[in-house]
C-alpha positions in Angstrom: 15.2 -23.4 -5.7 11.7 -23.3 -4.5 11.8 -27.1 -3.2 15.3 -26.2 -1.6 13.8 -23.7 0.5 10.6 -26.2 0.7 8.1 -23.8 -0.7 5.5 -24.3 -2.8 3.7 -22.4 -5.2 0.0 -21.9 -4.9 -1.9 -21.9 -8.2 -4.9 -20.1 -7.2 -2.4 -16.9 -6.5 0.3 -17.5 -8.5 -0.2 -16.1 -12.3 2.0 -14.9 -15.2 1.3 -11.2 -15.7 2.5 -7.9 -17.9 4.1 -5.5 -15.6 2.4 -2.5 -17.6 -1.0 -4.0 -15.8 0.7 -4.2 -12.5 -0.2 -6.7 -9.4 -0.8 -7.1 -5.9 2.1 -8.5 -4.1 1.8 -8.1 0.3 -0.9 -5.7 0.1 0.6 -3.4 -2.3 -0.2 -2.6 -5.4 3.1 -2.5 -8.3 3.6 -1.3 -11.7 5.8 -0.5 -14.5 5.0 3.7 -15.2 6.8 5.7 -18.1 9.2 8.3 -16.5 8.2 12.4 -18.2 11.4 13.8 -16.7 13.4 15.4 -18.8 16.8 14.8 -19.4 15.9 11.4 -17.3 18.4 8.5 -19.1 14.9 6.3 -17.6 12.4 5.6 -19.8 9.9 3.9 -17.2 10.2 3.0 -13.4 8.4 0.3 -11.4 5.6 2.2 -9.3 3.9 1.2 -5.6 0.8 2.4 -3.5 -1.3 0.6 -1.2 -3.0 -2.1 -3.1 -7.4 -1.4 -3.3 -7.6 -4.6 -0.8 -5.1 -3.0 1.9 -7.0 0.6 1.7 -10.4 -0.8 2.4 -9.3 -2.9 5.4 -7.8 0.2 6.9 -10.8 2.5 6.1 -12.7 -0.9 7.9 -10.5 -0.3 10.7 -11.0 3.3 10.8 -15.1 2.7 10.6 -15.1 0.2 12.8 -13.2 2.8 15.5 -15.0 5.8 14.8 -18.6 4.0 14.6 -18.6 3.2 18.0 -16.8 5.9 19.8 -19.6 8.5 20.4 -19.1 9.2 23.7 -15.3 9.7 24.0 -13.2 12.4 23.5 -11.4 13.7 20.7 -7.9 13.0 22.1 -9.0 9.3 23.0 -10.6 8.7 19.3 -7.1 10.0 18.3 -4.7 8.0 20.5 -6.7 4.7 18.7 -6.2 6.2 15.4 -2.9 6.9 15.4 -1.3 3.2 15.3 -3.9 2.1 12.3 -3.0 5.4 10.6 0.7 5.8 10.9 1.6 2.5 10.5 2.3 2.7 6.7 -0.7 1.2 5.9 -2.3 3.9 3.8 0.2 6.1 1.7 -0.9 8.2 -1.0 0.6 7.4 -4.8 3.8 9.7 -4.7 4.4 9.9 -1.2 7.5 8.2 0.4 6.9 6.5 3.3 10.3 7.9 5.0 9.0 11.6 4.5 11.3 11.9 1.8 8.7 13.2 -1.0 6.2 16.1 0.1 2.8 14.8 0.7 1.1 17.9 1.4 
């Protein structure tokens, strides 16, 4: 399938690995979790979160913005903020990026 679609697989970042240890995959970070619900016909579910690599380029990004914005406003630090912040890039373990699961 691979060479119909003419991909090929890079062996530096392609790798064999147990689910229960989770990987990376487009900056976030999976993994197979055991399910304590009860009554819950699961026994485990596959798990996601911002993978390390994604969080510290955003908190890079948010460095990099604050660090050299001493002389601006509040409002202005904010409206550069916002796009880096709400663009899904950092969401806490359990939160749902839809706003379907309360963050607070």
């Amino acid at each position: 399938m691979l060479e119909r679609l003419h991909l090929q697989v890079h062996p530096e970042k392609t790798r064999i690995t147990d689910a229960y240890r989770g990987f990376d995959f487009l900056s976030v970070h999976f993994r197979m979790r055991p399910v304590h619900r009860k009554g819950s016909r699961l026994k485990e579910s596959c798990r996601l979160w911002p993978a390390d690599k994604a969080v510290k380029r955003v908190k890079q990004k948010v460095h990099d913005i604050i660090g050299k914005r001493f002389g601006l406003k509040l409002e202005e630090v904010v409206k550069e903020l916002n796009p880096i912040i709400r663009g899904g890039t950092i969401i806490r373990p359990g939160c749902g990026p839809n706003g379907s699961v309360s963050c607070g």
